[in-house]
RODO-515568 format. One record per residue (C-alpha): x negated, y negated, z; residue number from 1. Coordinates in steps of 0.2 Angstrom, whole numbers, plus 5000, padded with zeros to 4 digits. Layout:
<sites>
SITE      u      v      w     n
SITE      X      Y      Z   NUM
...
</sites>
This chain:
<sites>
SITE      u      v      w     n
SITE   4733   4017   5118     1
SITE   4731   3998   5120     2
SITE   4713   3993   5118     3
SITE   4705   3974   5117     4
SITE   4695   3974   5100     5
SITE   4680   3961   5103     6
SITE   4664   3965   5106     7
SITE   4664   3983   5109     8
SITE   4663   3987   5129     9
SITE   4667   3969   5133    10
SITE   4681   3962   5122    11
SITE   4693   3961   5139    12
SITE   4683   3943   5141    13
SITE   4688   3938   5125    14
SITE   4693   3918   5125    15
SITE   4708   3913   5131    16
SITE   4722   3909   5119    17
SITE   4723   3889   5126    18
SITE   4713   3879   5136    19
SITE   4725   3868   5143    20
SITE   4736   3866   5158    21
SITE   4751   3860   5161    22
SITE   4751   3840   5164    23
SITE   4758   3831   5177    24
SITE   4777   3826   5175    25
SITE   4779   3811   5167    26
SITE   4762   3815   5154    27
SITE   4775   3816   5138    28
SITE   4791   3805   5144    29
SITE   4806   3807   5133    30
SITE   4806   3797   5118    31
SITE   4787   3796   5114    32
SITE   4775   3807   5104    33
SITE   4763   3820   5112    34
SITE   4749   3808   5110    35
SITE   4757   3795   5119    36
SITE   4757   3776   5114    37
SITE   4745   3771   5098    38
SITE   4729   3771   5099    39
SITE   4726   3755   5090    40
SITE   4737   3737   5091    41
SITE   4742   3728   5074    42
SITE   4750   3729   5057    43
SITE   4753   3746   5052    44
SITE   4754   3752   5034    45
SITE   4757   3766   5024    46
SITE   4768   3783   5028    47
SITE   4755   3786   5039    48
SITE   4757   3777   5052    49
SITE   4774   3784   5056    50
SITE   4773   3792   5073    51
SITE   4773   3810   5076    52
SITE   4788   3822   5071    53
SITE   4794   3835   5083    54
SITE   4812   3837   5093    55
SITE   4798   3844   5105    56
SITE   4788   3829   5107    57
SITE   4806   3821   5115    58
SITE   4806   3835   5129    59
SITE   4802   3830   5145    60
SITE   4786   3840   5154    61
SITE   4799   3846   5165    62
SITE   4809   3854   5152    63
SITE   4797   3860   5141    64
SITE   4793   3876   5149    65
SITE   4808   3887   5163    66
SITE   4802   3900   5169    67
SITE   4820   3903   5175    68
SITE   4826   3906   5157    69
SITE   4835   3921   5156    70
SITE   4838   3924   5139    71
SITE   4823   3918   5126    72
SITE   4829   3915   5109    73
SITE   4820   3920   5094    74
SITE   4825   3916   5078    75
SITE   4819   3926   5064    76
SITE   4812   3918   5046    77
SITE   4806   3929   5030    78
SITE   4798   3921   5016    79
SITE   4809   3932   5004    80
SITE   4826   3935   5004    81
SITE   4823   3953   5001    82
SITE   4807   3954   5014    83
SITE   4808   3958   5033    84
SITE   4813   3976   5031    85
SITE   4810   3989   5046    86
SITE   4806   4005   5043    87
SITE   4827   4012   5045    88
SITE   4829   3999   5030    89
SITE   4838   3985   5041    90
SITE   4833   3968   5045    91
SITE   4820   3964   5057    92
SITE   4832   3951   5070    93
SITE   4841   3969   5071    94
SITE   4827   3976   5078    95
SITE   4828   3982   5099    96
SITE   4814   3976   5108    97
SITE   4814   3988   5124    98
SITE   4800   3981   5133    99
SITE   4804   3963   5133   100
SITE   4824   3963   5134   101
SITE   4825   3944   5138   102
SITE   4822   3940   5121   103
SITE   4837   3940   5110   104
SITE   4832   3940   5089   105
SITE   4846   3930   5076   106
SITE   4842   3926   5060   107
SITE   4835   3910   5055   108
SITE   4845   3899   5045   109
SITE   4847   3878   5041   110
SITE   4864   3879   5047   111
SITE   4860   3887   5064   112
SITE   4853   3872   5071   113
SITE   4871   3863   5070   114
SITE   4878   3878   5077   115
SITE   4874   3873   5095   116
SITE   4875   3856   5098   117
SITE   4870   3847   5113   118
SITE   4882   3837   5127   119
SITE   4874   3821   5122   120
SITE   4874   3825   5105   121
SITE   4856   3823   5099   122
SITE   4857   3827   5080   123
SITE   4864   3842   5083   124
SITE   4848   3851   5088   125
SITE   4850   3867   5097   126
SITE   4839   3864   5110   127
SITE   4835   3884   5115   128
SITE   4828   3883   5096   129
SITE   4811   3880   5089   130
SITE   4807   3862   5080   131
SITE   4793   3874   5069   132
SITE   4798   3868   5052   133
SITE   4800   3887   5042   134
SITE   4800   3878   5027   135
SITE   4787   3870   5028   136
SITE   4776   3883   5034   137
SITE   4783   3896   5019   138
SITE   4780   3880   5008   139
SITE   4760   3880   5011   140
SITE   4758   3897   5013   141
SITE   4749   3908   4999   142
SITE   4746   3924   5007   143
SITE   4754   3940   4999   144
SITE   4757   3951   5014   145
SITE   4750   3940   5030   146
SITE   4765   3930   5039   147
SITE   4780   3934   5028   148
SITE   4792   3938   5043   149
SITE   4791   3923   5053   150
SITE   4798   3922   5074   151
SITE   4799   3905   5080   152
SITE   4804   3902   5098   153
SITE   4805   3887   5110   154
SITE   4796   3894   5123   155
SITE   4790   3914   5129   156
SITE   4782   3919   5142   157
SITE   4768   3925   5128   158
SITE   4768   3929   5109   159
SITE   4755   3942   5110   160
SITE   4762   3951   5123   161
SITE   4779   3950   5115   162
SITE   4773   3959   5099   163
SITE   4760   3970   5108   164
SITE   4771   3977   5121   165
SITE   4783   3981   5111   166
SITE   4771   3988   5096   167
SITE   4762   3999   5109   168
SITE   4781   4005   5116   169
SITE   4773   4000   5135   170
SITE   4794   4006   5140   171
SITE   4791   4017   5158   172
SITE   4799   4034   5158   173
SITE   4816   4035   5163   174
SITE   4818   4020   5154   175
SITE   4836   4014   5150   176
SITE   4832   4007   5134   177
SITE   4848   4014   5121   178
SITE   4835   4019   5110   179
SITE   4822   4025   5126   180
SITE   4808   4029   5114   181
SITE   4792   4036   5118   182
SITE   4774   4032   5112   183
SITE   4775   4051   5105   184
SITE   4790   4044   5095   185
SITE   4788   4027   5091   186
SITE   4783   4026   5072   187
SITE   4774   4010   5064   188
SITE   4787   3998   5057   189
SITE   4802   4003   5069   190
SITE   4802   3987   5079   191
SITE   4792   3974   5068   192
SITE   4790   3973   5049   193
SITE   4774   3972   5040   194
SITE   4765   3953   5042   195
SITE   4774   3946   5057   196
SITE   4769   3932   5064   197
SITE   4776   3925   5082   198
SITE   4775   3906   5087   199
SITE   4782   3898   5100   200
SITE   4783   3880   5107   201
SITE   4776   3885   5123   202
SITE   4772   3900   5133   203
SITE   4773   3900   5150   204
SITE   4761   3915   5152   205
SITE   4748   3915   5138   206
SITE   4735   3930   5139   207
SITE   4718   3924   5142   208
SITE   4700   3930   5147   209
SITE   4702   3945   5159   210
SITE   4718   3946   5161   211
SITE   4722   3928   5167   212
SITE   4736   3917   5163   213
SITE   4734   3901   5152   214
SITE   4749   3887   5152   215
SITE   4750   3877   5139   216
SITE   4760   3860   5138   217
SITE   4769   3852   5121   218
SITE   4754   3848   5108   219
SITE   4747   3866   5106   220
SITE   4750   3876   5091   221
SITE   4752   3895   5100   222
SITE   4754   3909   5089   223
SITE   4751   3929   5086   224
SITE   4752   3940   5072   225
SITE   4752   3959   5068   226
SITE   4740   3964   5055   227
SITE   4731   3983   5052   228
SITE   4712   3987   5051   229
SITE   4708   4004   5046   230
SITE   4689   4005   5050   231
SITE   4684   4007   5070   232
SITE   4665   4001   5066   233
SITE   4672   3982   5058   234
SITE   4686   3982   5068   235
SITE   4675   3969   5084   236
SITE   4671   3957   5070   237
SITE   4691   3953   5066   238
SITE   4690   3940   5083   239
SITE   4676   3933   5070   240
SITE   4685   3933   5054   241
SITE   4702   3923   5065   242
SITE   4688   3910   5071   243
SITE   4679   3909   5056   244
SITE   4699   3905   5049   245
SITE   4702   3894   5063   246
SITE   4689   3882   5057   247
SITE   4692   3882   5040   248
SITE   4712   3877   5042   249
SITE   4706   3863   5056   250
SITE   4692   3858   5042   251
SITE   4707   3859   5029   252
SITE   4717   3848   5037   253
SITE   4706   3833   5042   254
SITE   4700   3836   5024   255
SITE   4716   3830   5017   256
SITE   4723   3818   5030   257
SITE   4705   3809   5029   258
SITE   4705   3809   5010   259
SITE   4722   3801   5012   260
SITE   4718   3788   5022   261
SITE   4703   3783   5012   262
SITE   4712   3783   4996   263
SITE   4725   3772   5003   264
SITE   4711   3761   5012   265
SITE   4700   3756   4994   266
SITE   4719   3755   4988   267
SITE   4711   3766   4972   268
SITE   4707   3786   4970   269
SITE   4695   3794   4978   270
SITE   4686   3798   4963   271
SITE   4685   3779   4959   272
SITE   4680   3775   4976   273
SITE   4665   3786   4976   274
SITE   4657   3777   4963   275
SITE   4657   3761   4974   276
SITE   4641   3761   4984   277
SITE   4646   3755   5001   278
SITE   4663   3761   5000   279
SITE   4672   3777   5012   280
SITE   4666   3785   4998   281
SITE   4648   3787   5000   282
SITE   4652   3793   5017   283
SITE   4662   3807   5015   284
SITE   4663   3820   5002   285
SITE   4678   3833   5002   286
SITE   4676   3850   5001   287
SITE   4659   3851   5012   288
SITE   4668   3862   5028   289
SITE   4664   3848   5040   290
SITE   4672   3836   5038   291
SITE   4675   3835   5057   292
SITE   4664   3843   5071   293
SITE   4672   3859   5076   294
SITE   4661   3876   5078   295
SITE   4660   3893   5084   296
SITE   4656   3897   5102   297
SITE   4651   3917   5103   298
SITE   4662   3925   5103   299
SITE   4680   3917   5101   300
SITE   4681   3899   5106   301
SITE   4683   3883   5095   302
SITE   4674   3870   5100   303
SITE   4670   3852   5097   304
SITE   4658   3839   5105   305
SITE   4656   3848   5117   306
SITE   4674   3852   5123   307
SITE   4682   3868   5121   308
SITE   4699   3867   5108   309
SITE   4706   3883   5107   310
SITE   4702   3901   5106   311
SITE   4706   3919   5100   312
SITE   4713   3934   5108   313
SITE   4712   3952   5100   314
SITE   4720   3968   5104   315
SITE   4722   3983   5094   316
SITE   4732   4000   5096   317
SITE   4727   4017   5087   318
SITE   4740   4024   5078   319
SITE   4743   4039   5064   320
SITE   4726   4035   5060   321
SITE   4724   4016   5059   322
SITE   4722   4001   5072   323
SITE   4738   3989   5075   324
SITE   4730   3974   5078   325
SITE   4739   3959   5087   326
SITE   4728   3942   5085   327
SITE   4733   3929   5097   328
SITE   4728   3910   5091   329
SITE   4729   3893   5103   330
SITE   4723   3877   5097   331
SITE   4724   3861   5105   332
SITE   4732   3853   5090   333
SITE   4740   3836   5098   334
SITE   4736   3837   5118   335
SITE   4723   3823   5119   336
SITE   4720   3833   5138   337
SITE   4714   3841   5147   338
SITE   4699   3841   5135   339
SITE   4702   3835   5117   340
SITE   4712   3839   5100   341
SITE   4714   3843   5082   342
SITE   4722   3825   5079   343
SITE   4712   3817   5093   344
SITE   4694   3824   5083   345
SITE   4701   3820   5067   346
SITE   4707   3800   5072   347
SITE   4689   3798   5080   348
SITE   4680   3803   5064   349
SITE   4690   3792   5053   350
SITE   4688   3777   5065   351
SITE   4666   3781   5064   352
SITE   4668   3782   5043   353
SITE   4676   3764   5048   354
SITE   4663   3758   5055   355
SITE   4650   3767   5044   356
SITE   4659   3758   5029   357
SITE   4663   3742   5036   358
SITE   4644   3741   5045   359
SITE   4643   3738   5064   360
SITE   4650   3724   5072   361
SITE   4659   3719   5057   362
SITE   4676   3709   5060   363
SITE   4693   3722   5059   364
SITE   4703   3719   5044   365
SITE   4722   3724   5040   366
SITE   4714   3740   5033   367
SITE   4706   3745   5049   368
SITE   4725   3748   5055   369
SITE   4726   3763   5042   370
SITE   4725   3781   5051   371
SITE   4728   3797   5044   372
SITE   4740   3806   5044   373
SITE   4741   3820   5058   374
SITE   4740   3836   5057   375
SITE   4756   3849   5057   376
SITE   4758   3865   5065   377
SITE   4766   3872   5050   378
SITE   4751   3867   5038   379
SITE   4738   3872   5051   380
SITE   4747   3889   5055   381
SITE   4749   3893   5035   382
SITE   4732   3887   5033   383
SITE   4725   3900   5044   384
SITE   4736   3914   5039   385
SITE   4728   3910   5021   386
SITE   4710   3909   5028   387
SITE   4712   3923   5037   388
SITE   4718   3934   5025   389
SITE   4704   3932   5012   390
SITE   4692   3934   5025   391
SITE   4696   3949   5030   392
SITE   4700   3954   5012   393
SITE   4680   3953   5012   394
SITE   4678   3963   5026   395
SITE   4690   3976   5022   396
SITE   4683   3977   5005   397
SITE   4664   3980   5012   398
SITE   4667   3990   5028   399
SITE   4654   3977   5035   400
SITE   4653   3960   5041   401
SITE   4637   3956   5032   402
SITE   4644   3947   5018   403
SITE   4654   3933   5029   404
SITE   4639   3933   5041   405
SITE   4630   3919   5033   406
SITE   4648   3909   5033   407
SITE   4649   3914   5053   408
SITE   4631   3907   5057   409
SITE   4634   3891   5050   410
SITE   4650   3889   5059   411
SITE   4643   3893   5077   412
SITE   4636   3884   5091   413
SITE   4621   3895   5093   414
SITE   4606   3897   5080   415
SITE   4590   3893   5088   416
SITE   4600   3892   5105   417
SITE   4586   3895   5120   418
SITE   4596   3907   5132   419
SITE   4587   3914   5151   420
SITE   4591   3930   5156   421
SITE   4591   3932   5174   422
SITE   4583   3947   5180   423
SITE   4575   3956   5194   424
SITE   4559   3953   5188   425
SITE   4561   3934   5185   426
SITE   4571   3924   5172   427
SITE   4565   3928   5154   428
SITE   4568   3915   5139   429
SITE   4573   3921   5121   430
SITE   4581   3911   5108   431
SITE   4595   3916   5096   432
SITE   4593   3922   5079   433
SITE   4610   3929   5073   434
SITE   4621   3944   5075   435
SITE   4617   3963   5076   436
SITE   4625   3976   5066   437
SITE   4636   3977   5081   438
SITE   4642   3960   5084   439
SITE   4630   3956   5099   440
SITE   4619   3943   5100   441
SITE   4601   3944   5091   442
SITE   4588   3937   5100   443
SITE   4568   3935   5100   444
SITE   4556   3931   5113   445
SITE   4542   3923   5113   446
SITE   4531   3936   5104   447
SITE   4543   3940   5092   448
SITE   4551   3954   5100   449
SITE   4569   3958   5094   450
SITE   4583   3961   5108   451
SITE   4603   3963   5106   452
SITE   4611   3951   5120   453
SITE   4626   3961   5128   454
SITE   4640   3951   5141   455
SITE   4635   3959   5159   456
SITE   4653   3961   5162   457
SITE   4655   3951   5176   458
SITE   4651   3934   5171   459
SITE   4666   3920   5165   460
SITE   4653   3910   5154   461
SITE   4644   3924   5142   462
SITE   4630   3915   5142   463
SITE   4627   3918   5159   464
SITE   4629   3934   5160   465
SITE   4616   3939   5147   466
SITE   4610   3957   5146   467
SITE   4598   3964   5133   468
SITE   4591   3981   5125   469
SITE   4576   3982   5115   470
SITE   4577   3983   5097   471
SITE   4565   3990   5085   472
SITE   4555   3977   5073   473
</sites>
C-alpha cells in the first residue's frame, strides 16, 4: 500500500516537487545559458566567468519537454563497477519496468553519447540523453549506500512516480506485463537496486501538493530516490531530514563558490584575507550554514526572501516489515523565474559583500566584474545525497527526531511566528514555539497554554488552515 509519509493524516499536502512553470517560448533561445544574458557589462576575469555548461541550456523551450515522446530513455550509472545488482543477480538497465513501459533502460557509458549523433552534428550529443555529468556527481559523492545506482533521463513524465509505481508494482490485473507480477509477488530489489537515485532534465508531470501536476522548465535540478526506514513513529520527520539536506547542500555550494570568488577578488587566500580589516574577509566567514538566505517553511518547502525555491515530496510503501520510501527533491537551481534561484540568490549575496567591502557608492573596479562560480546539478545533487545520509543516519540511530531538532529550528521560517486560528468562536492568536513529539506545530497563547497545530485538510497554505488540540503543560 502506497501511503505519503509527512505529517501523519495530512502528508498528501506535502510541497510540490518545483515551483516553477513552463516559460514562454523563446525564454531560453538556442545558444544561451538558462540565466540568459550576464548580469553585469565589462571585463571578465577568471574561470569563473565562463558561462553556464549544459547541452541542455542550448534546447529550445519548445523542445525541452514532448509530451508526445514515445519511448523515454533512461540511461543507467553505478558508482562501482561491481554495484547495481537486482535481486536475480543481473544488472539493474535489465531490469522490466511493467508499470511505466515507455521507459526503455541502457547502460551508461562515455561512449554512448557518440553512439547517436545528431543530423547537424552537434558534438555528437545524443540528444534523447541526459547532459547530467555521472562523473562528476560519482566524483563528489561520499555516501556508502545512498545514490550508488544512478538513472539519468532527458525528460519523464516524473521521477517519483517512475520509481514509486513501479516499486509498489501499481500493474492492474490482467495485466500483459511478461513478468505480470503481483503486489503478493513482488519482492524488494526485483525492479530497482539498493540506493537508486532517478534525475531527469525535465518532467513534464511532476507530483506535487494533493495530487497536482508541477512543470518544470531547463534550470531545475529534479530528482528521486529510493531509500528504507524501518520505524513507523520517525518515519514523518524524513520530509525534515530531506529539507534540513536541501539547505545544507544549497549552503555548501554558495559556500565554495563565494569563497572562490573572494580569494580570487583580494588576489591572496582566504585565510590571508581575513586578517585584513575591511576586506571580504571580515564579511563572511565559511563554514557558518548561511552563508546565503535559504530556510525551512513547515513542512517541506525551501525558501528564500520570501520566494518559494523548491520543495520535497515523500511517499513510503510497507513491505515485509519496513517502509520503501521514495523522496522526491525540486529545486530552482538556475531559472531566475517564475520566483528566484540557487545561482540567482548566490550572485545577489556576493554582489551585497561587494558593496559591504567596497562601502556604498563607491566607484566599480575591474574586481567588481568577478562572480562566482555557479552552482552544478551534479555537486548540489551529491551534496544532498551526502547530507541526507548522515541525517538520517542520526535519526535512524535514535528512533527520534530530537537530536536534529535544534538543527531544524534554526533552519525554519517559523519560531516566534504569530499565526490566527479561525474559529467559530472568533479568531484566536498563538505563536510558535517548535515541533511536537509528532511533527506538528507547537504553539502557545497568550497565557502560556501549549497547543499542537494540525493542517485542517482543506487548506493549500498550511498556515491557513490551522487546527489545534490542547496539550498538557
Amino acid at each position: 500500500r502506497v501511503a505519503w509519509c509527512g505529517c501523519p493524516n495530512v502528508a498528501r499536502f506535502a510541497a510540490e516537487t518545483s515551483t516553477s512553470t513552463l516559460p514562454s517560448a523563446g525564454a531560453f533561445p538556442a545558444g544561451r545559458d538558462a540565466r540568459g544574458s550576464s548580469r553585469r557589462g565589462g571585463k571578465t576575469r577568471g574561470a569563473r566567468r565562463r558561462d553556464f555548461r549544459e547541452p541542455m541550456a542550448a534546447m529550445s523551450t519548445d523542445e525541452a519537454c514532448s509530451e508526445t515522446q514515445a519511448t523515454r530513455l533512461v540511461q543507467v550509472w553505478t558508482k562501482h563497477e561491481t554495484g547495481g545488482r537486482l535481486r536475480d543477480g543481473s544488472r539493474a538497465w535489465e531490469a522490466s519496468l511493467a508499470a511505466t513501459p515507455e521507459i526503455k533502460l541502457v547502460r551508461g557509458e562515455v561512449e554512448d553519447a557518440s553512439q547517436v549523433r545528431s543530423d547537424d552534428g552537434n558534438d555528437g550529443k545524443n540528444k534523447n540523453a541526459s547532459a547530467f555529468r555521472a562523473s562528476a556527481f560519482f566524483d563528489a559523492l561520499t555516501t556508502s549506500t545512498e545514490a550508488h545506482v544512478l538513472y539519468t533521463a532527458r525528460e519523464l513524465q516524473s521521477t517519483q512516480s517512475m520509481l514509486q509505481e513501479n516499486l509498489s508494482n501499481l500493474n492492474p490485473k490482467g495485466s500483459s506485463s511478461a513478468e505480470n507480477e503481483t503486489l503478493e509477488t513482488l519482492e524488494r530489489g526485483s525492479r530497482f537496486p539498493p540506493g537508486a537515485l532517478v534525475l531527469a532534465d525535465c518532467q513534464i508531470g511532476g507530483r506535487g501538493r494533493g495530487g497536482n501536476v508541477w512543470t518544470s522548465p531547463p534550470g531545475c535540478l529534479l530528482f528521486s530516490f529510493s531509500t528504507t526506514h524501518t520505524v513507523g513513529a520517525t518515519l514523518p520527520f524524513l520530509q525534515y531530514v530531506a529539507t534540513m539536506a536541501a539547505v545544507d547542500a544549497i549552503q555548501e555550494g554558495a559556500d565554495a563558490a563565494i569563497a572562490a570568488a573572494a580569494a580570487e577578488y583580494s588576489q591572496q587566500d582566504l585565510s590571508s584575507l581575513e586578517k585584513n580589516k575591511g576586506n571580504l574577509g571580515d564579511k563572511f566567514r565559511r563554514g557558518t550554514g548561511g552563508a546565503v538566505d535559504v530556510r525551512i517553511k513547515w513542512p517541506n518547502d525551501l525558501y528564500s526572501g520570501g520566494a518559494k525555491i523548491g520543495g520535497v515530496l515523500c511517499t513510503s510503501t510497507f513491505v515485509d516489515g519496513q517502509f520503501d520510501v521514495v523522496i522526491g527533491v525540486g529545486i530552482n537551481l538556475d531559472n531566475e523565474t517564475p520566483t528566484t534561484c540557487v545561482n540567482e540568490i548566490i550572485a545577489k549575496r556576493w554582489e551585497e559583500l561587494l558593496r559591504e567591502a567596497n562601502g556604498s557608492g563607491s566607484e566599480s573596479t575591474e574586481n567588481t566584474y568577478i562572480t562566482p562560480e555557479p552552482t552544478y546539478r551534479e555537486h548540489l545533487t551529491a551534496s544532498f545525497m551526502n547530507r541526507f545520509e548522515a541525517l538520517a543516519g542520526l535519526l535512524n540511530a535514535s528512533d527520534s527526531f530530537a537530536s536534529l531538532e535544534p538543527s531544524y529550528l534554526r533552519q525554519w521560517l517559523h519560531t516566534e511566528q504569530s499565526v490566527v486560528l479561525e474559529e467559530p468562536g472568533g479568531n484566536v492568536q498563538v505563536t510558535v514555539k517548535g515541533l511536537t513529539k509528532s511533527g506538528y506545530l507547537l504553539a502557545n497563547d497568550s497565557s502560556g497554554q501549549r497547543f499542537e497545530l494540525h493542517p485542517d485538510g482543506n487548506s493549500f497554505d498550511f498556515f491557513k488552515g490551522l487546527v489545534r488540540k490542547k496539550l498538557a503543560n
